[in-house]
C-alpha positions in Angstrom: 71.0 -3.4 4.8 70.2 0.1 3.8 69.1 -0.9 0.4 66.7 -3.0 1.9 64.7 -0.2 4.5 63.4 1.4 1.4 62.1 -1.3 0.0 60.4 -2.3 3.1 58.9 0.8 3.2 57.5 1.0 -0.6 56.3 -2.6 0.3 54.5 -1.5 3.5 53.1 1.8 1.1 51.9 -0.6 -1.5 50.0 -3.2 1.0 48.5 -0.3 2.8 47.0 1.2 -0.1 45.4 -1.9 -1.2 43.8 -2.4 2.0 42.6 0.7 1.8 41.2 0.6 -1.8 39.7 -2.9 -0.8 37.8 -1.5 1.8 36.4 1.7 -0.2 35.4 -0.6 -3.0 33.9 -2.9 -0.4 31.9 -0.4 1.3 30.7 0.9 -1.7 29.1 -2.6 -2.8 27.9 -2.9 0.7 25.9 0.5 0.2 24.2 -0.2 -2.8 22.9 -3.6 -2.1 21.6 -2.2 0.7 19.8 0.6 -1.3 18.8 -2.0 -4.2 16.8 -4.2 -1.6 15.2 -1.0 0.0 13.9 -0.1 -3.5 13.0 -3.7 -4.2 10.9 -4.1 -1.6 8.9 -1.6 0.5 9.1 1.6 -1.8 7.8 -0.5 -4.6 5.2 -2.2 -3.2 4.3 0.6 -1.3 4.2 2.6 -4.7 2.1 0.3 -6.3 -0.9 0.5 -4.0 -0.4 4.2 -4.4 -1.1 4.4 -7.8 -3.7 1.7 -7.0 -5.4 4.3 -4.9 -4.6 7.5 -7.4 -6.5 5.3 -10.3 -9.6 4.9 -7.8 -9.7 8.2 -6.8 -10.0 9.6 -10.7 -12.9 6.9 -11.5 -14.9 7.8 -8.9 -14.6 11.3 -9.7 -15.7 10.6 -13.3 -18.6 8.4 -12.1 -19.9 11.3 -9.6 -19.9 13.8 -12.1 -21.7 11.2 -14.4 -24.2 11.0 -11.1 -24.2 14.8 -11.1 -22.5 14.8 -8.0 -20.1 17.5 -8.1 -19.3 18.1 -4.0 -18.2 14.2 -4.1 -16.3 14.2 -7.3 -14.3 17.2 -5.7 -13.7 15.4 -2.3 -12.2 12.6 -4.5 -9.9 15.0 -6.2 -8.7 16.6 -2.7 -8.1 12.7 -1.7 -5.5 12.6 -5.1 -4.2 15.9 -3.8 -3.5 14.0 -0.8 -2.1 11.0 -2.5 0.4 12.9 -4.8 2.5 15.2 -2.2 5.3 17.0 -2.9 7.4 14.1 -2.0 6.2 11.6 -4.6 6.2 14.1 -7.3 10.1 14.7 -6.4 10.6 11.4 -6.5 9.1 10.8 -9.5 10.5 14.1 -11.0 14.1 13.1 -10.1 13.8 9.8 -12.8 11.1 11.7 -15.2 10.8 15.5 -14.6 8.0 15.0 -17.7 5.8 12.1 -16.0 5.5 14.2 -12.9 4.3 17.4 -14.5 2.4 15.5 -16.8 0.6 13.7 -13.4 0.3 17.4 -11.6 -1.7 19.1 -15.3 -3.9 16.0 -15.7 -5.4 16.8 -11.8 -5.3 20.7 -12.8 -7.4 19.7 -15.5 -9.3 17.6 -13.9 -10.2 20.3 -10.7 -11.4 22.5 -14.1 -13.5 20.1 -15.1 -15.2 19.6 -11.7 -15.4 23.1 -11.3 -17.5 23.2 -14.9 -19.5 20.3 -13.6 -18.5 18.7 -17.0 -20.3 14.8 -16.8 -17.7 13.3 -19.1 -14.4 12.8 -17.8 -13.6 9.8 -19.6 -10.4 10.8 -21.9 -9.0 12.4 -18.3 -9.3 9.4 -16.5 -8.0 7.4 -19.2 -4.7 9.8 -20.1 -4.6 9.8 -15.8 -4.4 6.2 -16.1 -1.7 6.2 -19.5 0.7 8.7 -17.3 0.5 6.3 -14.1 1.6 3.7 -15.8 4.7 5.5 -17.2 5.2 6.7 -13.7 5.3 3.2 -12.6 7.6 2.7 -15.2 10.2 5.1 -14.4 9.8 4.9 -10.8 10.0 1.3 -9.8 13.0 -1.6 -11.1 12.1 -4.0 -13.7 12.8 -7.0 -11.8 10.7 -5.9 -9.0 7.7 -5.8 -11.0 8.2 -9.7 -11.4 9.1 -10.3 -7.5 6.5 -12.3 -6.2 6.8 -10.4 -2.8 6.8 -7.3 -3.9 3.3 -8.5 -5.8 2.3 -9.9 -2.0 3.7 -6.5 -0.2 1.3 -4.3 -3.1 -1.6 -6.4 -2.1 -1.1 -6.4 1.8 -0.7 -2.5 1.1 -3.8 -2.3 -0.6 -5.8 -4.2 2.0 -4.8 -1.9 4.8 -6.1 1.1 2.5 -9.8 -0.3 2.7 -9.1 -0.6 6.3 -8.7 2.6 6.6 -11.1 4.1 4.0 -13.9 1.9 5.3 -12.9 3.5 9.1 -12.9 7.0 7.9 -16.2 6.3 5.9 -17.8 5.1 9.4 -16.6 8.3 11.1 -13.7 6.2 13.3 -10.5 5.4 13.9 -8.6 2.1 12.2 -8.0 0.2 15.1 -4.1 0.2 16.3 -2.9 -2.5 14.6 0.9 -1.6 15.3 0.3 -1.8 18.9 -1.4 -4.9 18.6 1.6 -6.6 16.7 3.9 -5.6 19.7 1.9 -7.0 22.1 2.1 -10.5 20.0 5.5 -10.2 19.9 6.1 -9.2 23.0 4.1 -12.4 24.4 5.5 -14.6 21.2 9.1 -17.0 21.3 9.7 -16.2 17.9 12.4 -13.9 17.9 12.4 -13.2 14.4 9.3 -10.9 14.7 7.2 -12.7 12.5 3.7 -13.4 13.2 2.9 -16.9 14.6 1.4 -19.5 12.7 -2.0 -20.4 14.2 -4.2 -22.8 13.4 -6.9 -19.6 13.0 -6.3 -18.7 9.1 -8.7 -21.1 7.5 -11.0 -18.3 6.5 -13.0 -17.6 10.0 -12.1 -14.7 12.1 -11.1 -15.7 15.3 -12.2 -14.0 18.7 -8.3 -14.2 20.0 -6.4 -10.9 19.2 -3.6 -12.6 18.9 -4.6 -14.2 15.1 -6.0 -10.3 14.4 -2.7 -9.1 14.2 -2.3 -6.4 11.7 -0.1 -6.7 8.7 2.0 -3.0 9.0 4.4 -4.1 6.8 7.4 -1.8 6.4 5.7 1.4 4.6 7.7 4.5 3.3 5.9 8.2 1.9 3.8 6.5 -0.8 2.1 5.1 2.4 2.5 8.0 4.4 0.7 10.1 2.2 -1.9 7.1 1.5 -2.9 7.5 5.9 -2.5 11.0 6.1 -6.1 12.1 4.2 -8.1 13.9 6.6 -11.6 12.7 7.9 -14.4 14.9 6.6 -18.2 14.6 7.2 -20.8 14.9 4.3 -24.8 15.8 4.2 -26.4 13.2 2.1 -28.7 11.3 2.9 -26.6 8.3 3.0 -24.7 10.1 5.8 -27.4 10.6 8.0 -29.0 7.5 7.6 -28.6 4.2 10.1 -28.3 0.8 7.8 -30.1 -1.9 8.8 -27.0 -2.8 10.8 -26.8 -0.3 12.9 -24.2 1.8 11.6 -24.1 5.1 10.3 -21.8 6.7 6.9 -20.6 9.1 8.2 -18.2 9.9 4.6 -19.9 8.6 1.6 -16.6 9.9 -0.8 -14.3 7.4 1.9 -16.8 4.9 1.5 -17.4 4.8 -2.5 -13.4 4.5 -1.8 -13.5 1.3 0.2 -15.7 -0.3 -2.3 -14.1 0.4 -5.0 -10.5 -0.5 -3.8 -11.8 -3.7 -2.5 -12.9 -4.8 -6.2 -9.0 -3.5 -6.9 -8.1 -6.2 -4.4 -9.9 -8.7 -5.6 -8.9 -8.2 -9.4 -4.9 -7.9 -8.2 -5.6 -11.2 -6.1 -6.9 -13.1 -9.2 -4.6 -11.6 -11.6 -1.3 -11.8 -10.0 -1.3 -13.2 -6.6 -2.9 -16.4 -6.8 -0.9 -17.5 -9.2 2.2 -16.8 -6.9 0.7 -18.7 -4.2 2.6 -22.3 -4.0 0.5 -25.6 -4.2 1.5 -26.7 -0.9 -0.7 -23.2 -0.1 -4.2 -24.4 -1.4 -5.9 -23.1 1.8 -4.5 -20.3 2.6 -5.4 -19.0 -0.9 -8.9 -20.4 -0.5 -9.3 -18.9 2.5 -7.8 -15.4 1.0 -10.4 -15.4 -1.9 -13.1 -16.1 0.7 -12.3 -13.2 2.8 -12.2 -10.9 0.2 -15.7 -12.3 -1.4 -17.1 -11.7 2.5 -15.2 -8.5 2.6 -16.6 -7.0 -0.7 -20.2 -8.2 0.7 -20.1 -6.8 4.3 -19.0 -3.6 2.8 -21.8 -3.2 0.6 -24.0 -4.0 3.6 -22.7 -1.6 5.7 -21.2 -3.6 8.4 -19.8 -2.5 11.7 -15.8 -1.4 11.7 -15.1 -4.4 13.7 -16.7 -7.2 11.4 -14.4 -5.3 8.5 -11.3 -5.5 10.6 -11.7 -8.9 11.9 -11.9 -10.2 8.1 -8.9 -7.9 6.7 -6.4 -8.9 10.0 -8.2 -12.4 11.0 -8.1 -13.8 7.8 -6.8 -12.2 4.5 -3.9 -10.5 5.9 -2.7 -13.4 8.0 -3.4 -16.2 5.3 -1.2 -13.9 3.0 1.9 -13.0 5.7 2.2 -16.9 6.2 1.8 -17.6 2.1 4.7 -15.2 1.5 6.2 -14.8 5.2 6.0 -11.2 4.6 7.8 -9.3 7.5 6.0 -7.2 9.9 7.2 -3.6 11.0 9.2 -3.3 14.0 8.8 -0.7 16.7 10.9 0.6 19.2 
C-alpha cells in the first residue's frame, strides 16, 4: 500500500502536465490561425487599394507638372503624405526596414522635384511604382495574393475610395453608409449580418435605401489613412465653375483622383475579378462592368454626389458582396 501512494502521485504529476502542455500548445495554434485569417483578409486587401491609391497619386503628380501645374502636382503629393503615415511605414519597416525607406526618399525626391517645377517625373514615378511592388511583396502572404476574396475585398476597397474622392472633389460629405447598413440590419431577419439579396442588382439603381447599402467591409490603418485626407478648396477655374449639371468642383486635385482611380477599378475588374466571378454569376458581373462604364462616364460629366453614390452602393458594390458574399462591418 505505501508503495503504491507514490506512484499515484507521479501518475497524477504526469497526467497533469500533459493537460497542461495540451492546452499551451492548443492555445497557441488557436492564436495564430486567428492572426493568419486577419492578415489574409482585411489588412491585405485593404493594403492593396492603398498602394492602388499611392500609384494614382504619383501619376497625377507627374502629369500636372507635365500640365505645368505645380500647386496641383503638390496637393497630390500631400494626399501620398497622407496615404503613407507613420503606421504603414512601421508596418512595412518591421518585414523590410529597406522598402520603407526606399518608399519615404522616392516622395522626398519627388516634393524636390515639385518644388523645381521639373516637367519630367517619369523615372520617379516608375522607381515609385518598382518599390510598391516590393512593398506588396514583403508586406502581404503569398497565398493571399491568389485568394479570390481578398481580389473582391481590394476591389470593394477601391470603389469606396472614388466614393470618397469624388465627395471631397464636390466639396461634401460621403454619405453615411455605416449607418445605413445598421438600419438594414436592424430591419433585416438575416442574422448573419449580411446584406439581403434583392431583386435590385441588375445594373439600375434603385430608389429604396435599402438595396443602396454601403459595402464598409472590415477596414484596418491602410484604410484609415486612405479616409483621413483632409478636404481643401482650390482657385481654378474648374473650381468656380457650375457644369452643365449643376454641380460645382469644388477640389480639382480630389477630382483628377476619382477619375483616375475609377480607370484603376475598371482595369482590376477586367484583369482579376471577372475572371473570379463564377458562371452561375453572369449578371451580376454584367451588371458590375456596366456600373463601372456609367460610373467612369458620369464622373467625367460632372454629376451630382447622389447619382455617383447610387451607382457605387446600388449596383457595383451590391452585385459584387452577393458575387463573393463579402461580409459587411459590424457596429456596436
Amino acid at each position: 500500500m505505501g508503495n503504491n501512494k507514490p506512484n499515484q502521485l507521479l501518475s497524477t504529476i504526469i497526467i497533469v502536465l500533459g493537460v497542461v502542455a495540451l492546452l499551451l500548445f492548443g492555445s497557441s495554434i488557436y492564436n495564430h490561425q486567428i492572426y493568419g485569417h486577419n492578415f489574409a483578409g482585411d489588412e491585405s486587401a485593404s493594403f492593396l487599394a492603398l498602394i492602388d491609391h499611392m500609384q494614382t497619386e504619383m501619376k497625377l503628380i507627374n502629369s500636372n507638372l507635365v500640365a505645368n501645374n505645380q500647386s496641383l502636382a503638390k496637393e497630390h503629393l500631400n494626399n501620398i503624405d497622407e496615404l503613407y503615415t507613420k503606421n504603414i511605414k512601421k508596418e512595412i519597416s518591421e518585414r523590410n526596414k529597406r522598402v520603407a525607406n526606399d518608399i519615404s526618399s522616392v516622395i522626398n525626391e519627388t516634393n524636390i522635384a515639385i518644388e523645381k517645377n521639373s516637367q519630367d517625373i517619369t523615372s520617379s514615378v516608375e522607381d515609385f511604382n518598382d518599390i510598391l511592388a516590393e512593398a506588396i511583396s514583403v508586406r502581404i502572404d503569398p497565398d493571399a495574393m491568389t485568394n479570390s476574396t481578398i481580389h473582391a475585398l481590394h476591389f470593394a476597397d477601391l470603389i469606396n475610395s472614388i466614393d470618397l474622392s469624388y465627395a471631397d472633389a464636390l466639396g461634401t460629405k460621403p454619405m453615411n453608409i455605416s449607418a445605413m447598413s445598421n438600419m438594414n440590419m436592424s430591419s433585416s431577419n438575416n442574422d448573419d449580418s449580411r446584406m439581403p439579396h434583392g431583386n435590385n442588382t441588375n445594373g439600375k439603381s434603385s430608389n429604396n435605401t435599402n438595396t443602396m447599402s454601403g459595402m464598409n467591409m472590415n477596414h484596418d490603418e491602410a484604410s484609415s489613412s486612405m479616409t483621413s485626407m483632409s478636404m481643401s478648396k482650390y482657385t481654378d477655374k474648374i473650381s468656380n465653375a457650375t457644369t452643365k449639371n449643376g454641380t460645382t468642383i469644388a477640389n480639382i486635385a480630389s477630382y483628377q483622383t476619382s477619375k483616375e482611380l475609377t480607370n484603376n477599378a475598371i482595369e482590376l475588374f477586367n484583369s482579376t475579378i471577372k475572371q473570379n466571378i463564377p458562371s452561375n454569376a453572369t449578371e451580376n458581373a454584367n451588371a458590375i462592368e456596366s456600373g463601372l462604364q456609367q460610373l467612369k462616364e458620369i464622373i467625367e460629366s460632372h454629376a451630382p454626389y447622389d447619382k455617383v453614390m447610387g451607382i457605387i452602393h446600388g449596383i457595383i458594390q451590391t452585385n459584387t458582396q452577393e458575387v463573393f458574399n463579402l461580409p459587411l462591418k459590424t457596429y456596436k
